[in-house]
Structures are given as C-alpha cells and as structure tokens.
RODREN-228645 format. One record per residue (C-alpha): residue number from 1; residue in three letters; x, z, y. Coordinates in nm, 2 decimals, decimal comma. Example, Ala and Ser with C-alpha at 12.3 -4.5 7.8 and 13.67 -1.06 7.14 Angstrom:
<sites>
   n res   east     up  north
   1 Ala   1,23   0,78  -0,45
   2 Ser   1,37   0,71  -0,11
</sites>
This chain:
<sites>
   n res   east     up  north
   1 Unk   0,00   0,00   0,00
   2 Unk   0,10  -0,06   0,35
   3 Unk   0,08   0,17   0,60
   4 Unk   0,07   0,18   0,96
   5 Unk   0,37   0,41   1,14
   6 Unk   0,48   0,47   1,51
   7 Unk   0,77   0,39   1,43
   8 Unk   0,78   0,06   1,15
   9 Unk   0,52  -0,03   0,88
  10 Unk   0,58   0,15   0,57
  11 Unk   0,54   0,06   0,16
  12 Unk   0,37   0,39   0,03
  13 Unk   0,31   0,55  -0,29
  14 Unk   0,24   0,87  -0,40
  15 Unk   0,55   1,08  -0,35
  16 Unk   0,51   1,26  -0,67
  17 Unk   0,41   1,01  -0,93
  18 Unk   0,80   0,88  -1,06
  19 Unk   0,58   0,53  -1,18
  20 Unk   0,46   0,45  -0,86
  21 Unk   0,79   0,54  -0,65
  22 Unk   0,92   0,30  -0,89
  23 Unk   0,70   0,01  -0,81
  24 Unk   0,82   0,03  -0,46
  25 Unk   1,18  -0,01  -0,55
  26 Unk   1,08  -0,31  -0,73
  27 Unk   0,87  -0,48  -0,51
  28 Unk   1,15  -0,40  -0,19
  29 Unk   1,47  -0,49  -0,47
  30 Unk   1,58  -0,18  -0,31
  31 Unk   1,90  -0,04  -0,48
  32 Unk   1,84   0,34  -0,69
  33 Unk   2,09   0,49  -0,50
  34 Unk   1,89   0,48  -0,17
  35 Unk   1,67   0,75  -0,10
  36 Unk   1,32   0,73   0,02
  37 Unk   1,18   0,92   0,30
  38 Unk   0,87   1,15   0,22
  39 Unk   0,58   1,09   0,44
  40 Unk   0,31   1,45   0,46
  41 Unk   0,01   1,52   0,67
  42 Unk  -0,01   1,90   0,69
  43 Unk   0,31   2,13   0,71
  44 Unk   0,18   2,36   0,41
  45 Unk   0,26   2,12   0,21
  46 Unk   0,64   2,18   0,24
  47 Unk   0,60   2,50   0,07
  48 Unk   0,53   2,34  -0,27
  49 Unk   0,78   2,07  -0,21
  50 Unk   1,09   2,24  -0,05
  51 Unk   1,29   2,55  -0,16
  52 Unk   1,34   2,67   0,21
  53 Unk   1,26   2,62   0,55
  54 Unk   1,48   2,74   0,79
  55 Unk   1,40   2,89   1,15
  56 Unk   1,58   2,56   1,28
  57 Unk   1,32   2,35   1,07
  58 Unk   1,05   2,55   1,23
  59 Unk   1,19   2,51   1,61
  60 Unk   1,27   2,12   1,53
  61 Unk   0,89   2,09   1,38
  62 Unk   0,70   2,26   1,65
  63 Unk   0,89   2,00   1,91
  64 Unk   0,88   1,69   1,75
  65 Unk   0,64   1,68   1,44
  66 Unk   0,38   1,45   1,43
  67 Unk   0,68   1,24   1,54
  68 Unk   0,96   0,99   1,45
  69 Unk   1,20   1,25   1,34
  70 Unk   1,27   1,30   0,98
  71 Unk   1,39   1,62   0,82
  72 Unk   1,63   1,66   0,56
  73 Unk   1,51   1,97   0,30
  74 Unk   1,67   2,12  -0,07
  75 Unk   1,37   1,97  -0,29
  76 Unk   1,18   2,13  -0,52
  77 Unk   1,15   1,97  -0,85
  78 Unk   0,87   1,85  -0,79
  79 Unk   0,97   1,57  -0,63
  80 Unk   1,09   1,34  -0,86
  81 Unk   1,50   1,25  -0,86
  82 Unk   1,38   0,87  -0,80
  83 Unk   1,27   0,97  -0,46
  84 Unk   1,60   1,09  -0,38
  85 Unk   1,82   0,90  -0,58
  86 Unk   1,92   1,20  -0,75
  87 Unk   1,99   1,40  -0,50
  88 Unk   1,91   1,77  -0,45
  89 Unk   1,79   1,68  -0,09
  90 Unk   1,47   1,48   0,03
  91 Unk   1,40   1,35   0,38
  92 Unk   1,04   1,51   0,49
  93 Unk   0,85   1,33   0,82
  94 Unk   0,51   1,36   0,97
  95 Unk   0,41   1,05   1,16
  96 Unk   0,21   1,03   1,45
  97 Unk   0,00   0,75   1,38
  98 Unk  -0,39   0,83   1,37
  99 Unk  -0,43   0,61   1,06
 100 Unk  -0,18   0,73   0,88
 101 Unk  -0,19   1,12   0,97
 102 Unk  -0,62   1,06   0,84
 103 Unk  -0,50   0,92   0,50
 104 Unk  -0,25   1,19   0,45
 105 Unk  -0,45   1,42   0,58
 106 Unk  -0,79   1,36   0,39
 107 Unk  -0,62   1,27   0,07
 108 Unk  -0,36   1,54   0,07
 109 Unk  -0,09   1,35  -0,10
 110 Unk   0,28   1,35   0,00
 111 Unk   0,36   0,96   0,06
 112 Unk   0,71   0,82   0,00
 113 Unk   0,72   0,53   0,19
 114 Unk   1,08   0,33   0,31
 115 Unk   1,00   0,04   0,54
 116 Unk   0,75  -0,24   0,41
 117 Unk   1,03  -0,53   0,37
 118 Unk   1,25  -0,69   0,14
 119 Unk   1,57  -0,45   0,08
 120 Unk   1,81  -0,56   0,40
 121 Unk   1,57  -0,73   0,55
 122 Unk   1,43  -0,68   0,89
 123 Unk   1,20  -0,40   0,94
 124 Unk   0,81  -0,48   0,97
 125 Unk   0,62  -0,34   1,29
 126 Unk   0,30  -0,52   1,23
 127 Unk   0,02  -0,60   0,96
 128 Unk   0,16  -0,94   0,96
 129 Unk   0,52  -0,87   0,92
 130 Unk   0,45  -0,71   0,59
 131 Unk   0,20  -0,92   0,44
 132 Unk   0,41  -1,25   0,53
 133 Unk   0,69  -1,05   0,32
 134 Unk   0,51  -0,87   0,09
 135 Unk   0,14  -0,99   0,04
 136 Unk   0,13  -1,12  -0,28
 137 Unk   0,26  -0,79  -0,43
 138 Unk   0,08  -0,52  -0,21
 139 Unk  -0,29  -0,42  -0,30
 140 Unk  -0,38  -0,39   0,09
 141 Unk  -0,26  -0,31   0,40
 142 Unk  -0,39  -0,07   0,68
 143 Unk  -0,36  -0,28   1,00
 144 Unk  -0,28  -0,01   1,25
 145 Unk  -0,18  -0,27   1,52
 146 Unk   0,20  -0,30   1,67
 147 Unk   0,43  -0,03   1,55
 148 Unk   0,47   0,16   1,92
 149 Unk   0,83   0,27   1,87
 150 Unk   0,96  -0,05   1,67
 151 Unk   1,24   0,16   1,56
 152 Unk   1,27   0,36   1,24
 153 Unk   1,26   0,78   1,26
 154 Unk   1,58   0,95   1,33
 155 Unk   1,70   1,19   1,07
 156 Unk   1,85   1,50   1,10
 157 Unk   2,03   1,76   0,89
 158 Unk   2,03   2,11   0,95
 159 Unk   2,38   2,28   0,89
 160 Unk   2,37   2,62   1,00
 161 Unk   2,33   2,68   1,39
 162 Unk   2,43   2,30   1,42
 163 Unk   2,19   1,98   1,41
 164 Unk   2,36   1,65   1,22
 165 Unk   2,24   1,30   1,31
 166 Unk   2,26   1,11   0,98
 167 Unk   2,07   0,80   1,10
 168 Unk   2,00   0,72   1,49
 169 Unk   1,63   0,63   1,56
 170 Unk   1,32   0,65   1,81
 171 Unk   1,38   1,03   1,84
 172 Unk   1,69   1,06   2,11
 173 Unk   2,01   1,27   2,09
 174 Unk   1,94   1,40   2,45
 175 Unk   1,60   1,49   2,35
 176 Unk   1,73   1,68   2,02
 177 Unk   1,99   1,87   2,25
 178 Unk   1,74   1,95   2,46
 179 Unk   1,61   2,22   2,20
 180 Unk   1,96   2,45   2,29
 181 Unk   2,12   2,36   1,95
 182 Unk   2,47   2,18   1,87
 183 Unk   2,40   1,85   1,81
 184 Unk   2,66   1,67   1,59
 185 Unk   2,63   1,24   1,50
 186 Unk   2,74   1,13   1,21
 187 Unk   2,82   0,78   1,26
 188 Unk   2,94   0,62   0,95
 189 Unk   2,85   0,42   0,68
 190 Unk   2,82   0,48   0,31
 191 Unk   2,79   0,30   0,00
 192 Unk   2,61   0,63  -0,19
 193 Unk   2,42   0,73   0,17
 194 Unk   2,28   1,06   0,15
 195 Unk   2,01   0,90   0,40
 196 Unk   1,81   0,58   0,43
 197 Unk   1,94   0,35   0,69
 198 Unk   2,31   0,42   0,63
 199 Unk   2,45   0,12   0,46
 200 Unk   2,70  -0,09   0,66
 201 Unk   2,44  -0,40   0,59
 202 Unk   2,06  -0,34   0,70
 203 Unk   1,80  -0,44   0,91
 204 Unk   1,95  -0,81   0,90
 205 Unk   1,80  -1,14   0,99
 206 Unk   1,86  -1,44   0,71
 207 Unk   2,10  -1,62   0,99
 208 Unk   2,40  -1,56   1,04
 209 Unk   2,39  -1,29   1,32
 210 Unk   2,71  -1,19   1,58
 211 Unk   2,81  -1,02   1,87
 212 Unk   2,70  -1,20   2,20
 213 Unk   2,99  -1,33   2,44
 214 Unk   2,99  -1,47   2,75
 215 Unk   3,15  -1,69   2,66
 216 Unk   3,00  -1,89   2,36
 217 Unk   2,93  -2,22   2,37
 218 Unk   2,61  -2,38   2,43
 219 Unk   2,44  -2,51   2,13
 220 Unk   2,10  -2,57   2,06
 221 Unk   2,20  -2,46   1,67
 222 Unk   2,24  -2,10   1,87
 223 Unk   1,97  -1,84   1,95
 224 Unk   2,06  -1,57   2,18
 225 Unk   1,85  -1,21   2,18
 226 Unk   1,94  -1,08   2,52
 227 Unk   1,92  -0,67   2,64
 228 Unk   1,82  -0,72   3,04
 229 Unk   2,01  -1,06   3,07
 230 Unk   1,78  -1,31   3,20
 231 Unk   1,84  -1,70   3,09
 232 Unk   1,70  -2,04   3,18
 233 Unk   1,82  -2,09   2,75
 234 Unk   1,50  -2,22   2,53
 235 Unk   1,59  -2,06   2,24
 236 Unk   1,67  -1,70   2,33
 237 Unk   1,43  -1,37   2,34
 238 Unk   1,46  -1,08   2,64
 239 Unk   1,42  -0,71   2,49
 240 Unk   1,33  -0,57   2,84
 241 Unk   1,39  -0,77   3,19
 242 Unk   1,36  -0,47   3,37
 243 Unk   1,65  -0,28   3,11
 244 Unk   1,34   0,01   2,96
 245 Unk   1,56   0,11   2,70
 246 Unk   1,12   0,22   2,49
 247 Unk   1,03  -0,17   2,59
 248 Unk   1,38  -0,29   2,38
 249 Unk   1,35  -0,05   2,11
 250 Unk   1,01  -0,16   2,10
 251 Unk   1,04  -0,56   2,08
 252 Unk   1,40  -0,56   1,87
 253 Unk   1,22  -0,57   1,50
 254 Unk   0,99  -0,81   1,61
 255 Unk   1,21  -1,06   1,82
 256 Unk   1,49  -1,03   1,57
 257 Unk   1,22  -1,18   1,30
 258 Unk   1,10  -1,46   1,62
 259 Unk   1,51  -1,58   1,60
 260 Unk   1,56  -1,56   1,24
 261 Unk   1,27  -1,80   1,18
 262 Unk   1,36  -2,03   1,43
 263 Unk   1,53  -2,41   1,38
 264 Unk   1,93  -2,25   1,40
 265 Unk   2,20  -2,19   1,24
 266 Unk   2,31  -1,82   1,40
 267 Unk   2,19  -1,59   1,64
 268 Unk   2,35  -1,39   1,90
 269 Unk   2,31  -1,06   2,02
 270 Unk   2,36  -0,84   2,31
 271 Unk   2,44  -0,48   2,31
 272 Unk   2,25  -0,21   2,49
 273 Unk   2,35   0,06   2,73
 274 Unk   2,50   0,34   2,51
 275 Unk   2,24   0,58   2,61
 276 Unk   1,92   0,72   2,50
 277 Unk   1,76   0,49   2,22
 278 Unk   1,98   0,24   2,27
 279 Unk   2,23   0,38   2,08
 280 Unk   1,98   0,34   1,81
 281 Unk   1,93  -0,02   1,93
 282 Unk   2,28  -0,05   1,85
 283 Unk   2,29   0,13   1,56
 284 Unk   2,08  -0,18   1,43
 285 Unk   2,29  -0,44   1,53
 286 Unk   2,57  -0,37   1,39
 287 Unk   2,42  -0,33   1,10
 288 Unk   2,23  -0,66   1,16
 289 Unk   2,58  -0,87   1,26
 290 Unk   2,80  -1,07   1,02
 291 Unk   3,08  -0,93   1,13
</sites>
C-alpha cells in the first residue's frame, strides 16, 4: 500500500508481520541490509515495541512528533530482524500527514514503510510518482496530494546527553539544537548503514547526474536543475527563484524526476546554501551525482 507522508510517499506494511515486510523488499529490490523505518500513530505504542525510552526521546517527541524526525530506539522483539536488517535498533516516526496519522490511528498497527520507489531510485512525493513506479505491484494507493516537505525525515540517535544526525532531512540541525542538547552529524556513508538513507548511492535519477559548473558547455544533450540561478536555458528546472531553502526542499524530488525523464544524456546540478535544509538538499545530491 501507498501512503501519503509530509515528507515522501511511502510503501507500507504491517510492521510486525515478517511476510509482508518482505513483500516490500521485493517489490522496491531493496538490499536486506537496509533498515526500514517504522511508521506509529499513537506514542503508547512504543511501549510494546521498544525496551526504553529515554527522557531525551521524551523532550525530542513532545517538539517535533507528529513530524519528519525519526527516532532511533533498542527494539523489542517484536519487531521482526527484517525490519532492521538484524539489527538491535529500529527507526520509530510519527508523520504529520492527516491521512496517514487516521489509518495508523484507527487501525492501530505500527507501519514500516521506506519510500514508495525502486531501491536508488528517486523518492516519490506524489500519487503519481509511485504508481508510474510501482502500480502494477501495489494493491492501492492513498492520494494525499504533494508530499509538503519533499524531503525524507531526518534521523536521529540519542547517545547520552548528546543528539547524533545519522541521516539529514526536512527536520533542521538549527532547529534540533534549538532543544539545549549537543547536537553531533554524522556525515558518512556506509555500506552496512545503521540507517536508511546512508548509502554513498541513493535518491538518483537514471541519467548520468554531476556537479553544475559555470563553466560547462552548452548542449541541448544537458539538463541543468538550478538552486536560485535564473536561466534563459529550455531544458533546466529552478528549485526556488527567490533562494526559500522549504520551496527547494520541496520541488527537488519532483524536478529531479522532470530531468531524468527528459530527451538528455546528463543532468547537472547546483548546490545549495549550506544552511538549514539545504544541507539536506545536499545531502541528496551527492548522493544523486555520478561522481
């Protein structure tokens, strides 16, 4: 099933049901050793799927929960090792998306749900997006319109007094570190990631996909996604004119996908101001380049 999210579509199924988290690995090609982040509707739940929850979970929940900010927890074994690709940790989120939060809500199951795509692939922040990519092997899909972050959650760590970034996402460092806490990123890649979105490759268009350079030569074989940078090119997308760092986040997934199905043989793209969620704008195109 897809399912609407604030942040990207996701491909759901019931969290504790090992069969079914299966079919989602099949249907995405998604490799065993990356874990899936759980999707819940009511915080009691966590009681009967986490050993503890600490007084930093509680601060971090009562900020940012319903919210793109996922949680990392010691699991109970009740979740099945599929979920977290064997790991003794599980990524916990509550969405803010009215759809969504009334299905988890009313049916009371704990969703896992990675984003509704082919493993690699760009991420899916619409209805359409996941049933051009998926259709013919999802049931149905909730149509929840336009995903309004267009980024995926960022997830945290608690260790200690001190708050680790394992993945960047709509949720902002200077918005964590506004809670009082130590806020530490981790910024690299792994091959056995203890997170979604860590891989080196991910999020990437089909086309060959590089850095942007002043430089390059003009070519109608070339499409160009700009940050602010305003062009008289054809075959280029803007992520936000006026530089709104929300507007970019918001329009990356979707032109990304515009580019990728375009007449060309590579695409170039602009980096955004390190700041706010456009490190997380970055975050997705380096993952996203060729190089």
């Amino acid at each position: 099933m897809g399912i609407p999210t604030e942040t990207v579509y996701g491909l759901a199924a019931n969290a504790l049901d090992a069969s079914a988290v299966l079919s989602v690995f099949e249907i995405k090609k998604r490799p065993s050793f990356d874990p899936l982040i759980v999707h819940i509707g009511d915080t009691e739940l966590l009681h009967t799927i986490v050993k503890e929850v600490t007084p930093m979970h509680k601060a971090l929940m009562k900020a940012f929960w319903p919210g793109p900010l996922t949680l990392i927890f010691e699991k109970q074994g009740v979740i099945p090792d599929i979920v977290t690709s064997g790991l003794n940790s599980v990524g916990i989120r509550m969405p803010n998306h009215p759809l969504t939060l009334e299905l988890l809500k009313t049916s009371g199951l704990c969703l896992a749900a990675p984003s509704a795509n082919p493993f690699g692939y760009i991420s899916p922040t619409s209805a359409d997006h996941v049933l051009q990519q998926l259709g013919e092997h999802v049931e149905y899909v909730l149509d929840g319109g336009p995903s309004e972050i267009g980024l995926e959650s960022t997830i945290v760590r608690c260790d200690n007094d001190q708050i680790t970034v394992l993945r960047l996402g709509g949720l902002s460092l200077e918005v964590i570190s506004a809670l009082g806490y130590p806020v530490h990123l981790n910024d690299h890649s792994s091959s056995t990631p203890e997170a979604p979105g860590m891989l080196t490759s991910h999020y990437a268009p089909r086309k060959k996909t590089y850095y942007y350079s002043a430089d390059f030569s003009e070519d109608d074989r070339t499409a160009v996604l700009y940050f602010s940078k305003k062009s008289d090119r054809i075959i280029d997308r803007t992520l936000s004119a006026s530089g709104n760092l929300r507007e970019a986040a918001h329009h990356l997934f979707k032109y990304l996908r515009e580019l990728d199905e375009l007449d060309v043989d590579q695409i170039l793209v602009e980096k955004a101001p390190p700041i706010g969620l456009g490190l997380a704008i970055n975050d997705r195109l380096k993952r996203a380049t060729s190089s």
